[in-house]
Every structure is written in structure tokens, then in C-alpha cells.
C-alpha angles and dihedrals in degrees: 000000000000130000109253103163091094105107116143118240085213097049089187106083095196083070091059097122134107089228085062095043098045087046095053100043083054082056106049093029115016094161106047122100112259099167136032126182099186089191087057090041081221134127146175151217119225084237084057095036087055098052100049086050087059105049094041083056088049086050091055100041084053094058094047106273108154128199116285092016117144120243120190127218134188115169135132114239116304143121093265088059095057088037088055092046102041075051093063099042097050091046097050098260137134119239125218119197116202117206107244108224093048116109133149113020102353086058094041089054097056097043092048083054105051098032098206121183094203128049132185120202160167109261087235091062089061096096100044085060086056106055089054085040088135090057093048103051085111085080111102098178133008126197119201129219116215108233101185098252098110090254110107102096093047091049083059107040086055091049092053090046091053095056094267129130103222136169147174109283080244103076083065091069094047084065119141120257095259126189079245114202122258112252110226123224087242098049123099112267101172149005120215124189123223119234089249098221093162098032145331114346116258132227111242103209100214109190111208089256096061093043089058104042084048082064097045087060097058088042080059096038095048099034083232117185137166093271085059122101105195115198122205132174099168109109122283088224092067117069084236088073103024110046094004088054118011102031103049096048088060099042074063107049093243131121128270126212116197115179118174106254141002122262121200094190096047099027094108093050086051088059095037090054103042091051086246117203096177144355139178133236122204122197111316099008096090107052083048089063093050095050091052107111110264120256132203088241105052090105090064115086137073105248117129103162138041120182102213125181110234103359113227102243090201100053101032105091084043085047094060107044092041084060101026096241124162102206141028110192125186126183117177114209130125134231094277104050109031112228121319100169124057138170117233106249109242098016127102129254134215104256103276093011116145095200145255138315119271088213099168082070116022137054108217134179133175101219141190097250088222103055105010090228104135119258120227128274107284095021120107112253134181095256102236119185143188125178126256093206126038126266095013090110126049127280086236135258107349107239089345094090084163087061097041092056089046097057093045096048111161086017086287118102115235112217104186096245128142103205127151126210130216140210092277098046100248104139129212133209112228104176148314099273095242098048085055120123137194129204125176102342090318136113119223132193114217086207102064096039085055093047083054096048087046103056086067106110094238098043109110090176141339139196121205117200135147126258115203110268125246095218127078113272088352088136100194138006112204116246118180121200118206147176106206120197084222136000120301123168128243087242096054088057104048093053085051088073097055110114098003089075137026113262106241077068094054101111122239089198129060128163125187111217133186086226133005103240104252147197116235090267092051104252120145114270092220092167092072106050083058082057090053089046114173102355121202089258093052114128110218112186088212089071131068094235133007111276 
């Protein structure tokens, strides 16, 4: 079995910008609402939205922004974000989201990378600028959005002192009615930063073509129509939230919520207020929801489908009918490549399936890592792709070519994914390659074991990874890292396990930490917890007590 849902509302690819989208739904629709932000109490029209975008884009031409030209933002959610990046995209610019919680290296790398001459950010990001001043001289010209916290003047007054020209956001939106140029499909839209979790992050170089065809999958995935409100409170600065939210709603005609942050305890009453037809979770969040305590009223609300990545097997028939929702989806892709993989809406899935190939417009392989020759059908092989159709994958690594050649090696790129397929073509995902681990002659995915652990009521988060075994050609030993919400013993969680996982993937060791250590995107720093090994507060089940 093959995907075959994907069919683009716009069938002309040359149209595939969100200049084009955002101009034609002010058209058809000027008056409906297109964007809310419920903390702002604020809303507005695509007609609206349209006309703020162009004006932000005449503010930044003005100013000398060329064609082309890079404009950083780091922002948290808010309506000046998606004001400033529907700006950019309507004016011919490249957007560049910075990831909010990055400072010192991991900023000056980014910056050093893009090389951007205009930036756009939170006041309370002023002083971080400053203390790599010498790596951001390539800034011409800031402007400044007003949080809320009081800090907006000073923010500018440091900028300027610090040789800056620098100005109230506002200002953005005071820019002249220009004849604005016409973004091609091919051009780059956009460029997201991996997580860098093995080295510096990358610059995916995301041409508007592939932003927007990123969207049309989830339009597909998700059924989304204009009738549809889509609610997201991952970061803007992630494509989650960005081209797999915001994006697609609007390729639709629909309405899209953005609230700041997500909130397990009032996530429903966000739904239920915003009139929420459907919403995405993304790792952990959904398994928060569900542990949040049942009400009478969590039937009422609108929602029918929720786009979770990946989707938990175990809860989601409890989920649905807890909430009343119609559909769970799942797609497993990456940054580079879109989404090659999708899960039909409505029909069920094997238990951890991702979902199916969406072989009129991918090239996909499962391949031994070594020798990139394809593995047969229900072996584990490293997931290769290559697009069908031009400028639906990235151009590459945005100022890295070397790593750019590395990743598309034998003109596939090679995502680092360890998935099986089965007869019928479903694919799962089995764990990132370098997170594998093998014990006795077995190989064991750190995924699944997570999603087990997990499962348990008083796990907040886990991280699975092998120790080097004590014994001779032992391979691995299991440790598994959590965060719990109240004490639970070694030894609960451990029984947990029994009968949800074989036992060779059971783990000997488990250690109960206050915070998992992180990279600035909130990824896992695996790497790290293989630096700490086996701690003195280790539990290890071979022993009578914890050492």
C-alpha cells in the first residue's frame, strides 16, 4: 500500500508561495479571519493579514533590504512573529527563526552562518545581542517587539549604544505600499536550524516550494478546510509550528490559533475556547494531556483530529473517545526532506506505524548504513529519499556544502533513521542510528522502550541509552533516564515494563533525575547522560539495593 491522499489545493506549482496563498485567500475571502492570538485578545482578517505583511516588507525594502536578503527573528509566539514572517515572505526575503532560548555560542553560530544585515526581536533578547556584539556587527538595523515585560525602551536604547539602529516593531508595520516583487516557487523562503545534537547546528535552506508543500501535506493529512480552526502552541521558530500549523491552515483558508506555550492542565479549555478543530502534538505532549485528571465536559469541544508525532499506539483509542475525536494522523519526515511518509486519515494503523509512502512524490529506501544497498522488506534499515518533483526537499545546508554533499551521498539523503517496513508497506520508525543499542545479540530501539517507561502514570519524561556492558562481548546494558511527577521506586518501574516489552529491553539500570540535560531546542542531550554512565544513585536491578 502507497499514500495517495496528497493532492495540492494550488495544482500550479509555480504558485507555491506564501505571497501567492496569502494574496488569493484576501481575495476570496478578505474578511474572514485568517489569524488569532487569545493572549492579545487580538485577531485578523486575511484581508488584514495581507495588508500588514505588506507594509512590514515595504518597511524593510526601505530600509535596504534586497531580494533574497536574510532577516533574523527571534521572537516567542506571538502576532508580531507571524506578522514579521508572512512580511518577509510577501516582500521576497528569507526568514531566518532563531530559536529563542539560544545565547552565547550556539547564537553566534547562527548569526555567523546566515549573515543577515536586518534582524527582528523580543525586547528581552536585546542584551544577549550585545554580549556577542563583535559577531553581529553584520546587523544593520534591529526592530524591537514590545512583550509586555516593560522592557522595550531599554532594549533599544542598548542596541543603539551599542552602534545599532534600532526602532519599535512598530515602526514595521508604518512602512510605505511598495510594487513588491513576485517570490518565485524555487527561491529560498526560509532557513531552520537543526537542533545540533552532534555538532554545530545546520541551516536547512528551505526554498518557498518546499514551505509550502510541507503545508499541503498536513492540509491532506489533516483533511483541513476553511471551515477548519487549527490550534498550535509549539514554538514558531520550529517548522511544527511554522509550515506543519500555521502554514497549512492558511494554504486552506481556515483560521489559525497561536497561543505562547503549551499547557498540559488547561489544553482541552484552550480547544474548547477557541472553537479548536484540530490541533497537533509533538513527543511527550500527548501523553501530558492524557494524564491530566478526567473531567464531565471533555466531550465538549470540536476537535476531530489531532496530528500527533509520533502518535502513542497504547492511549489512542482511550484518547478518542475520552475527547470525542474522529482521527489521530502521524507522517514521519525531517526538516530536509518534508514529509515522505503519512498516515491515511480515518484508517487504521498497525499498532507504531508511522504511516505509508507518498510514492507519487518521494523516492524512499530502507538501507544498510554501511553500504547504502537496501535492506529487505522487515529488516531495519537506515530511511534514504530523494524527491519525485523539484524544489519539495531543501537545497541543502545553508552556507556548510561539505555537509551538504555528506548528507546526499549517492544523490539520496541520508536522514539517520533507523525504520522497518512491513508487507503492507506501513513503516516504523525504530530509532534515531546513533541512539541504537544492541544487547545480546539483540537489537534494541530506545524509542520503543521510552514510549513503555512512559506510559507509566508518574513518568514526566524518559530517556532510554546503552552503558557499556560488564560482561565480555555484553554490547550494551539498558539505562533509562526519568523525571517522575512523585516518587516511584526503581523496582515499579521496572515492573511496569513486563509484558509491554520483551524482556532482553527491559533496562538494568534506572536512574531518577529533577531535569533531563537539553539542547536549546529541547531535544535530549543524550550524549551527555553516556558521559554520566552508571551514577552513584543508579539503580541497577542485578543488585540487592541501588549503589
Amino acid at each position: 500500500m502507497v499514500y495517495t491522499d496528497l493532492v495540492p489545493t494550488f495544482p500550479d506549482p509555480e504558485t507555491w508561495t506564501l505571497s501567492h496563498v496569502l494574496r488569493h485567500h484576501a481575495k476570496l475571502r478578505p474578511e474572514s479571519v485568517c489569524l488569532e492570538t487569545p493572549e492579545e485578545n487580538a485577531g485578523w482578517t486575511y484581508a488584514e493579514a495581507l495588508s500588514s505583511a505588506e507594509r512590514i516588507a515595504g518597511a524593510l525594502i526601505t530600509a535596504g533590504a534586497s531580494q533574497g536578503d536574510r532577516v533574523v527573528i527571534m521572537a516567542v509566539n506571538s502576532s508580531q512573529l507571524v506578522r514579521s514572517w508572512w512580511g518577509t515572505a510577501v516582500g521576497g526575503l528569507v526568514e531566518v527563526p532563531i530559536n529563542t532560548n539560544y545565547e552565547g555560542e550556539f547564537l553566534r553560530h547562527q548569526l555567523g552562518v546566515v549573515r543577515a544585515r536586518f534582524a527582528i526581536i523580543d525586547d528581552t533578547f536585546a542584551e544577549r545581542i550585545v554580549a556577542i556584539a563583535e559577531h553581529a556587527r553584520g546587523i544593520e538595523e534591529f526592530w524591537v517587539i514590545d512583550t509586555g515585560s516593560g522592557a522595550r525602551d531599554t532594549a533599544i536604547g542598548l542596541l543603539r549604544e551599542n552602534g545599532w539602529k534600532a526602532a519599535p516593531w512598530e515602526e514595521l508595520e508604518e512602512g510605505p505600499v511598495l510594487d513588491l516583487p513576485t517570490p518565485r516557487a524555487q527561491d529560498l523562503g526560509a532557513i531552520f536550524f537543526t537542533s545540533g545534537t552532534t555538532g554545530p547546528s545546520k541551516g536547512v535552506a528551505m526554498p518557498n516550494s518546499q514551505l509550502y508543500f510541507f503545508g499541503q501535506e498536513v492540509v491532506c493529512l489533516t483533511r483541513l478546510t476553511a471551515e477548519d480552526t487549527y490550534l498550535t502552541t509549539t514554538p514558531l521558530f520550529h517548522g511544527n509550528a511554522q509550515f506543519m500549523a500555521v502554514f497549512p491552515v492558511i494554504i486552506a483558508g481556515g483560521r489559525a490559533v497561536v497561543r505562547p506555550k503549551f499547557s498540559a492542565s488547561r489544553w482541552i479549555d484552550h480547544v474548547r475556547d477557541s472553537k479548536v478543530t484540530v490541533t497537533n502534538f509533538v513527543g511527550v505532549m500527548m501523553d501530558f494531556a492524557w494524564k491530566q485528571p478526567p473531567r464531565e465536559n471533555d466531550l465538549d469541544n470540536r476537535l476531530r483530529c489531532v496530528y500527533a508525532a509520533p502518535t502513542a499506539s497504547t492511549i489512542v483509542k482511550q484518547f478518542k473517545e475520552r475527547y470525542g475525536i474522529e482521527a489521530f494522523v502521524d507522517a514521519f519526515g525531517l526538516t530536509e526532506t518534508s514529509a515522505p511518509i503519512l498516515s491515511p486519515y480515518g484508517v487504521e494503523r498497525p499498532p507504531g506505524a508511522a504511516g505509508l509512502q507518498a510514492a507519487d512524490w518521494f523516492d524512499i529506501r530502507l538501507v544498510d548504513p554501511e553500504t547504502d544497498r537496501e535492506v529487505p522488506v522487515g529488516e531495519v534499515g537506515e530511511l534514504v529519499v530523494r524527491p519525485v518533483h523539484p524544489w519539495t526537499c531543501s537545497n541543502g545546508y545553508y552556507g556548510m556544502p561539505e555537509k551538504t554533499v555528506e548528507a546526499w551521498r549517492n544523490l539520496w539523503f541520508h536522514t539517520g533513521d533507523a525504520l522497518r517496513k512491513d508487507e503492507d508497506g506501513w513503516f516504523y520508525f525504530v530509532d534515531r542510528y546513533k541512539d541504537a543499542l544492541r544487547r545480546r545479540g539483540e537489537n534494541i530501539s530506545s524509542y520503543e522502550v521510552e514510549q513503555a517507561v512512559l506510559g507509566h502514570p508518574a513518568v514526566v519524561e524518559c530517556a532510554v541509552l546503552g552503558v557499556p556492558a560488564d560482561v565480555e562481548a555484553g554490547e550494551d546494558e539498558v539505562l533509562a533516564v526519568i523525571v517522575v511527577s512523585e516518587p516511584v521506586s526503581p523496582e515499579e518501574i521496572l515492573a511496569w515494563c513486563e509484558g509491554k516489552i520483551p524482556a532482553f529491553a527491559i533496562p538494568r539500570f534506572v536512574r531518577v533525575v529533577e531535569r533531563l540535560p537539553k539542547t536549546p531546542s529541547e531535544k535530549v542531550r543524550k550524549a551527555a547522560l553516556r558521559e554520566d554512565g552508571i551514577t552513584s544513585d543508579t539503580y541497577d536491578r542485578t543488585k540487592l539495593s541501588a549503589r
